[in-house]
C-alpha positions as CSV (number, residue, x, y, z in Angstrom):
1,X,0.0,0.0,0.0
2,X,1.6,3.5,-0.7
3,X,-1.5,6.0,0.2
4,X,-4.0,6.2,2.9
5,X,-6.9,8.3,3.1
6,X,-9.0,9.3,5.8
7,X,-12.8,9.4,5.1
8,X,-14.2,10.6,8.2
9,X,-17.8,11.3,6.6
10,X,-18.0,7.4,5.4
11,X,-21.5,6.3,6.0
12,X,-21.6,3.0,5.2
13,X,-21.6,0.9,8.0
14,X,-23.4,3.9,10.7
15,X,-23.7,7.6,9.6
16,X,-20.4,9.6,10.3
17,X,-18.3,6.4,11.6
18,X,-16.0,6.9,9.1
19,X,-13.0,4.8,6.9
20,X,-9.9,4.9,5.6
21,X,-8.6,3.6,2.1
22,X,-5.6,2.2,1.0
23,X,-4.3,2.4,-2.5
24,X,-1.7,1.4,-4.4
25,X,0.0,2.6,-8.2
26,X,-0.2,-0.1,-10.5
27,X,1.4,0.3,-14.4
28,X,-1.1,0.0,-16.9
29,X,0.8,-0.8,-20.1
30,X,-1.7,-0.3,-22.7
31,X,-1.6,3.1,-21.9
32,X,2.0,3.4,-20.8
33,X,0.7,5.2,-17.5
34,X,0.1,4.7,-13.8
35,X,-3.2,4.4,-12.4
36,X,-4.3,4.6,-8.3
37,X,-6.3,1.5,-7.3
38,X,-8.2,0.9,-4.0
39,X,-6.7,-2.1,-2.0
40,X,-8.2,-2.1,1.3
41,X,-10.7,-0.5,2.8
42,X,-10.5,0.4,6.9
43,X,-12.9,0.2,9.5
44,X,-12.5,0.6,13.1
45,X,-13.1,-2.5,15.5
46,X,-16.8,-1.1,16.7
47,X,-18.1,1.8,14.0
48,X,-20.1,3.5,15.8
49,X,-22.1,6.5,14.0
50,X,-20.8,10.2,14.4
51,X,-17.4,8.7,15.5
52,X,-15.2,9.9,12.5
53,X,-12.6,7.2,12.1
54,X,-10.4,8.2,9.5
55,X,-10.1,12.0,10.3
56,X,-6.6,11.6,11.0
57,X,-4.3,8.8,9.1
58,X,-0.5,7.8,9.1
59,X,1.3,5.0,6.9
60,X,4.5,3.8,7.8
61,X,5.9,0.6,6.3
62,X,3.6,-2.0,7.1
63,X,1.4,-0.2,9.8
64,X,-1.3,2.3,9.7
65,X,-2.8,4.7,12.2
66,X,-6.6,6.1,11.5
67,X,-8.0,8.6,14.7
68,X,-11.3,8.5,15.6
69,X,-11.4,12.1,16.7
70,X,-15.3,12.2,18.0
71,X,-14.8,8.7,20.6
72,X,-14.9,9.1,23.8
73,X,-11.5,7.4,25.4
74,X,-13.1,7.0,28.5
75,X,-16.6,7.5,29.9
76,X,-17.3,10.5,31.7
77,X,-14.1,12.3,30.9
78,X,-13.7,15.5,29.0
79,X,-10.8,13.6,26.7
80,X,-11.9,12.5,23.4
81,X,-10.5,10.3,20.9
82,X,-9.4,7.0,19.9
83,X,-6.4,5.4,17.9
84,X,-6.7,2.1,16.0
85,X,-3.7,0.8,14.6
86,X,-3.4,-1.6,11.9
87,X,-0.5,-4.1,10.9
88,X,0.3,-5.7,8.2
89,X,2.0,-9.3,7.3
């Protein structure tokens, strides 16, 4: 994967939990070009609507990071926010 975007409006799954795609360039030779294509697309563990995962995202090697900026970390505090991490094989 060489690109990750964040897609914190996703409603797929619940409105506003958000995703995150993976792409990767791929050589199309008929056309002598290269082209993006989706490889992966990331949800959090639990989507949960109005959460927002994907408003923040890192790539590094192998391993990706997606926020989930509108989570609570833990009942009844004022901190919000969540990271899920991904890794790969």
């Amino acid at each position: 994967m060489l690109a990750l975007v964040g897609a914190a409006g996703d409603d797929d799954i619940d409105g506003r939990a958000g995703a995150a795609y993976g792409f990767r360039r791929e050589y199309v030779a008929a056309v002598d070009t290269f082209r993006w294509v989706e490889e992966a697309k990331l949800y959090p563990g639990l989507p949960i609507g109005g959460h927002q995962f994907g408003g923040a995202v890192a790539l590094a090697a192998d391993t990706l990071a997606g926020g989930t900026p509108a989570a609570l970390a833990l009942v009844g505090t004022k901190h919000k926010g969540i990271r899920r991490v991904f890794c790969g094989q």
